[in-house]
MMTF fields as JSON, N, C-alpha, C and O atoms, coordinates in Angstrom:
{
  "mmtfVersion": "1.0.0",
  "mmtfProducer": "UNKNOWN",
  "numBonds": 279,
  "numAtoms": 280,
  "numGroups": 70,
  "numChains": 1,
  "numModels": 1,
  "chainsPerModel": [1],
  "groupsPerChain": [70],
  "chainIdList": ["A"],
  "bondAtomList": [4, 2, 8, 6, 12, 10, 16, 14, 20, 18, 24, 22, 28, 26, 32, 30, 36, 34, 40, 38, 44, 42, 48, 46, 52, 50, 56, 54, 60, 58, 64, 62, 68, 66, 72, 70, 76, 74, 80, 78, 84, 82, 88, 86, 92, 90, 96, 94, 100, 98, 104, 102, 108, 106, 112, 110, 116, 114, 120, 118, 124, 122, 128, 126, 132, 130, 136, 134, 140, 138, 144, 142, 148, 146, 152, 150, 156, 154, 160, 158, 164, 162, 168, 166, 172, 170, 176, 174, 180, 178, 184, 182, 188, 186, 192, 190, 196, 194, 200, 198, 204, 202, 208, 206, 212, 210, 216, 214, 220, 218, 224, 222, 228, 226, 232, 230, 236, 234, 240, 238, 244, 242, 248, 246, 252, 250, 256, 254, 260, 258, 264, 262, 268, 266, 272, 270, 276, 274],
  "bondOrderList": [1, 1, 1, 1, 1, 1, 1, 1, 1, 1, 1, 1, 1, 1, 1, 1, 1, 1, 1, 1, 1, 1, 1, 1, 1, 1, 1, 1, 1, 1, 1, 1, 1, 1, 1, 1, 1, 1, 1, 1, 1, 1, 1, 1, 1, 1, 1, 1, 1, 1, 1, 1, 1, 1, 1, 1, 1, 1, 1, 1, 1, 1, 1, 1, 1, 1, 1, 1, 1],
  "groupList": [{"groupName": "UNK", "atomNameList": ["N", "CA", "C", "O"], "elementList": ["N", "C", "C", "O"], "formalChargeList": [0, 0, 0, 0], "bondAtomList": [1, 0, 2, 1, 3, 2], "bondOrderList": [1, 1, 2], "singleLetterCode": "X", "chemCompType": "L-PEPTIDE LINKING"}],
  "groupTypeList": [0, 0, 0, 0, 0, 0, 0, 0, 0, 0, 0, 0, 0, 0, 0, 0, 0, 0, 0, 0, 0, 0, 0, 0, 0, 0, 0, 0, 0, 0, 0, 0, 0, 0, 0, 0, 0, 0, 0, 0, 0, 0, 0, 0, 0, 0, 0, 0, 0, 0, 0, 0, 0, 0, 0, 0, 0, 0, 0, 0, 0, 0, 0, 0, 0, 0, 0, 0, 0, 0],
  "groupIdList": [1, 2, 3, 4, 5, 6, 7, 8, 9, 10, 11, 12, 13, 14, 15, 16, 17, 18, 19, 20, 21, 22, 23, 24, 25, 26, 27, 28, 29, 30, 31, 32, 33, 34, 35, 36, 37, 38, 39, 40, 41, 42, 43, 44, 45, 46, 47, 48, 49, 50, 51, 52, 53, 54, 55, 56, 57, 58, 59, 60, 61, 62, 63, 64, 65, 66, 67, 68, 69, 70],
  "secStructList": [7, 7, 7, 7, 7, 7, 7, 7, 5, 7, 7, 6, 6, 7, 7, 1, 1, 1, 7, 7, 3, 3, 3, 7, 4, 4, 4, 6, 6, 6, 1, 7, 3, 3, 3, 3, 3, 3, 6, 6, 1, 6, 6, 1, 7, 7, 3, 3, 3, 3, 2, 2, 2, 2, 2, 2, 2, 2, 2, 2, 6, 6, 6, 6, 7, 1, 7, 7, 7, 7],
  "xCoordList": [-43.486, -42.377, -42.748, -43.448, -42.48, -42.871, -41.407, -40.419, -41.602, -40.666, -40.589, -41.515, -39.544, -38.837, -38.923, -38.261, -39.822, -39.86, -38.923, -38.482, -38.485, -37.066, -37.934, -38.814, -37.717, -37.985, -37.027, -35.914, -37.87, -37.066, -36.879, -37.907, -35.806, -35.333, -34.381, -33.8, -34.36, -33.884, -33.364, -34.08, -31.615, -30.937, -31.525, -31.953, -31.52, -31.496, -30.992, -31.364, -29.535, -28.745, -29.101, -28.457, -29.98, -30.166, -31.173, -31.742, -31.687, -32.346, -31.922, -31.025, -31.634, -31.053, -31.457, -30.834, -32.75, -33.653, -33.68, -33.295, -33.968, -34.448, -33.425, -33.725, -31.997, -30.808, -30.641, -29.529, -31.643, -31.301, -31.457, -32.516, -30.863, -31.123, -32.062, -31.662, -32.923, -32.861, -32.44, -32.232, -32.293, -31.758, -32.419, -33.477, -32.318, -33.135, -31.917, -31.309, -31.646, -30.492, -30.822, -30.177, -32.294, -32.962, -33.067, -33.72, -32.095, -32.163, -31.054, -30.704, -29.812, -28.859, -27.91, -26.842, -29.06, -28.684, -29.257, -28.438, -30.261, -30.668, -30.843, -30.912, -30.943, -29.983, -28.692, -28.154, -27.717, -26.773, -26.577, -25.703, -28.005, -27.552, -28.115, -28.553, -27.903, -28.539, -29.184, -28.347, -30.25, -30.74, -30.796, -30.918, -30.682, -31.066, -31.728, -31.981, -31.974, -32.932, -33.405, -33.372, -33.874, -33.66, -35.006, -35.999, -34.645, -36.367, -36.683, -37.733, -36.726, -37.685, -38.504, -39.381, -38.164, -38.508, -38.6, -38.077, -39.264, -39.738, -40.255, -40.59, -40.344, -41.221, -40.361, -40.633, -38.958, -38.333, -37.367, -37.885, -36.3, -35.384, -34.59, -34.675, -34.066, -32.909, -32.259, -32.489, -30.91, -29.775, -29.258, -29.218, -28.901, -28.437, -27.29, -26.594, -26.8, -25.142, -24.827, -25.66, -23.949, -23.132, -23.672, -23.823, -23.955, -23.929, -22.623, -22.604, -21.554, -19.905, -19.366, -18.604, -19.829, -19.751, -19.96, -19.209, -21.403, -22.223, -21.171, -20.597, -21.48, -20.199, -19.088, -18.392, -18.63, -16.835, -17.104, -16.293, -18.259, -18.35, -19.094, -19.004, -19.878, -19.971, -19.459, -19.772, -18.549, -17.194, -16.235, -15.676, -16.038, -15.71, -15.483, -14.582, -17.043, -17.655, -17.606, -17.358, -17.755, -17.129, -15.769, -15.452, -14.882, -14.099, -12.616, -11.442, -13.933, -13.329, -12.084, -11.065, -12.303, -11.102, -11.228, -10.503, -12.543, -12.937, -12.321, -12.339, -11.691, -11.125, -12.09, -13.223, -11.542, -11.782, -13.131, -13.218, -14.068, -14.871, -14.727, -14.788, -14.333, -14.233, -15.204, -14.936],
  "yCoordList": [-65.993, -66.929, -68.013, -67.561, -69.272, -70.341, -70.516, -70.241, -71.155, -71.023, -73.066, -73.858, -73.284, -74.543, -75.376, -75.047, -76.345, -77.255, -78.33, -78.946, -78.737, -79.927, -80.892, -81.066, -81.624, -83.06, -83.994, -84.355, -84.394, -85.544, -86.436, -87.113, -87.092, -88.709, -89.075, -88.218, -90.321, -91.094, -91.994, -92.743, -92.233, -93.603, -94.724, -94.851, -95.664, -96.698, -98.126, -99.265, -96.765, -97.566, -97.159, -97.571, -96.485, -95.91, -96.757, -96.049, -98.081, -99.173, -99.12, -99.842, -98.966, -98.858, -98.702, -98.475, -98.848, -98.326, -97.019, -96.58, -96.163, -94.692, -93.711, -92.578, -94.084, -92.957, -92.534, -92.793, -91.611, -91.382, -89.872, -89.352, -89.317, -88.077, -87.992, -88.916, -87.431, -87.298, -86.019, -85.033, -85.979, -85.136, -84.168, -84.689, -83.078, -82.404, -81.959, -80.893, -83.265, -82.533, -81.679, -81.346, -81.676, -80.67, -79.482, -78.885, -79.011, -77.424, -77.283, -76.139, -78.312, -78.022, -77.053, -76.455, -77.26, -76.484, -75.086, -74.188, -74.799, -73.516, -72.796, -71.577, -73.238, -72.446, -72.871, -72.056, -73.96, -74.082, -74.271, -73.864, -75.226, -75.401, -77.066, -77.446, -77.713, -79.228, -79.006, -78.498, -79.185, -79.231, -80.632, -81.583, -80.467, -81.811, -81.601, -80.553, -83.114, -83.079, -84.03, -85.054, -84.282, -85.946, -86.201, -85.508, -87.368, -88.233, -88.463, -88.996, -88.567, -89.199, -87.46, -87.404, -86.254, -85.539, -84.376, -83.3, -84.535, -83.914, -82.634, -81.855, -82.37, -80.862, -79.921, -78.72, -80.545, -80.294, -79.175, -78.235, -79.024, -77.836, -78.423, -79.592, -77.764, -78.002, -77.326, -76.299, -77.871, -76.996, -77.776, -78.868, -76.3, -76.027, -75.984, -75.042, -76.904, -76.611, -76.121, -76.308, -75.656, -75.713, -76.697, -77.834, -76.597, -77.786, -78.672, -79.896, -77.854, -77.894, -78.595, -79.56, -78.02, -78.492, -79.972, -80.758, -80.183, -81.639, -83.031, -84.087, -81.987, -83.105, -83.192, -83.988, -82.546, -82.732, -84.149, -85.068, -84.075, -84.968, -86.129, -87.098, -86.079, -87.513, -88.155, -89.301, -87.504, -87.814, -88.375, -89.45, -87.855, -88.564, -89.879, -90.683, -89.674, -91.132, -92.003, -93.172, -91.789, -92.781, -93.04, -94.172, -92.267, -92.683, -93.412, -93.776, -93.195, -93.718, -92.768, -93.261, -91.254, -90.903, -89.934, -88.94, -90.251, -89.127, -89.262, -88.26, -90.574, -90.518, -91.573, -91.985, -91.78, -92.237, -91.634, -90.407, -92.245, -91.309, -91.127, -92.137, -89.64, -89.742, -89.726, -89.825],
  "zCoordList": [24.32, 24.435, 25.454, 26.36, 25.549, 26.555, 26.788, 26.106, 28.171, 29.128, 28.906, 29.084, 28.595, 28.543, 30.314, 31.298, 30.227, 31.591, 31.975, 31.004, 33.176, 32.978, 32.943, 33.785, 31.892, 31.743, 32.428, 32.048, 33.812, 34.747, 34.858, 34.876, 34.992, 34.208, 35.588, 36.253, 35.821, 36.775, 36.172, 35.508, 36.238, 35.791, 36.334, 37.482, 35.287, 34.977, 36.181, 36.464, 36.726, 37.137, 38.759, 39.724, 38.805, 40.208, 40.889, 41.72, 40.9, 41.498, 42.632, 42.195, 43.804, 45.122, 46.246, 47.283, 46.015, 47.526, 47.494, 48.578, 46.721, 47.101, 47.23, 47.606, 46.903, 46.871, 45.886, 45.426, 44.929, 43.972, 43.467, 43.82, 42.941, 42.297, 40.931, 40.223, 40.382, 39.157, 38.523, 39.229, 37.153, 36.144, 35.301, 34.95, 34.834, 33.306, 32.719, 32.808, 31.954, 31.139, 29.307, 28.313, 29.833, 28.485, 28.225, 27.369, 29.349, 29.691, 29.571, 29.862, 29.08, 29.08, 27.962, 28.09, 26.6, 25.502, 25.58, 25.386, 25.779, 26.001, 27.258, 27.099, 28.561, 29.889, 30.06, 30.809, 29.665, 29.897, 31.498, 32.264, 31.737, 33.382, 32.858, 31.772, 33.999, 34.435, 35.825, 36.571, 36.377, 37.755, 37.851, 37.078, 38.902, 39.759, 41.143, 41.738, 41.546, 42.775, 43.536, 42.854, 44.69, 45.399, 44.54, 44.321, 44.191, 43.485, 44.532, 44.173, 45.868, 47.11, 47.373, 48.234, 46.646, 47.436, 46.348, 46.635, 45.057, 43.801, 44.137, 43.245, 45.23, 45.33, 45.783, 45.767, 46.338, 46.927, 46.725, 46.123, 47.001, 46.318, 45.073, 44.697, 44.684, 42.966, 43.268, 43.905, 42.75, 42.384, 40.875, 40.308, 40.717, 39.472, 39.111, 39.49, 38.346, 37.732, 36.306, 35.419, 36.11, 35.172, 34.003, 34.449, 32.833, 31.795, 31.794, 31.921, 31.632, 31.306, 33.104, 33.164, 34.187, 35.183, 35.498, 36.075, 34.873, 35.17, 34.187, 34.456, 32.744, 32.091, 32.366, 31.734, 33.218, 33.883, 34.894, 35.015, 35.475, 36.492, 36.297, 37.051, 35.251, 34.637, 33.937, 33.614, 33.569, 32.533, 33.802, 33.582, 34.878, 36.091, 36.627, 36.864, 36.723, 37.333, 36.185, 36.481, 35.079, 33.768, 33.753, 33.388, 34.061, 34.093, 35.388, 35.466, 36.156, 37.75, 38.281, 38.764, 38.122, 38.577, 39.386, 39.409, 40.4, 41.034, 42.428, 43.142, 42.966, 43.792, 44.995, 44.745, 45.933, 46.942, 47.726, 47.671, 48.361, 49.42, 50.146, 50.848, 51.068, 52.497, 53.399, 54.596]
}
């Protein structure tokens, strides 16, 4: 059996000087997780969410209703 690798992708929209996370949302159908991780720091640690978690919260930020930052 081969073990499925995250293919890492960085928005588009993340041009910003280096604040950016990237994504493997290719693991999302068959672990049912999304990792993520600082792109300044690829070797670094991941955490892992929820598939259903990640789309609650980009469904979020699409739809501006995540609230204020404190």
């Amino acid at each position: 059996m081969e073990t499925e690798t995250p293919r890492w992708f960085t928005s588009s929209y993340s041009d910003n000087g280096g604040a950016c996370v990237s994504v493997a949302t290719n693991l999302a159908a068959s672990r049912g997780t999304v990792p993520v991780r600082d792109s300044k720091n690829p070797d670094g640690p991941v955490l892992d969410f929820a598939a259903v978690a990640f789309a609650a919260f980009v469904n979020g930020v699409k739809a501006s209703s995540l609230g204020p930052a404190v």
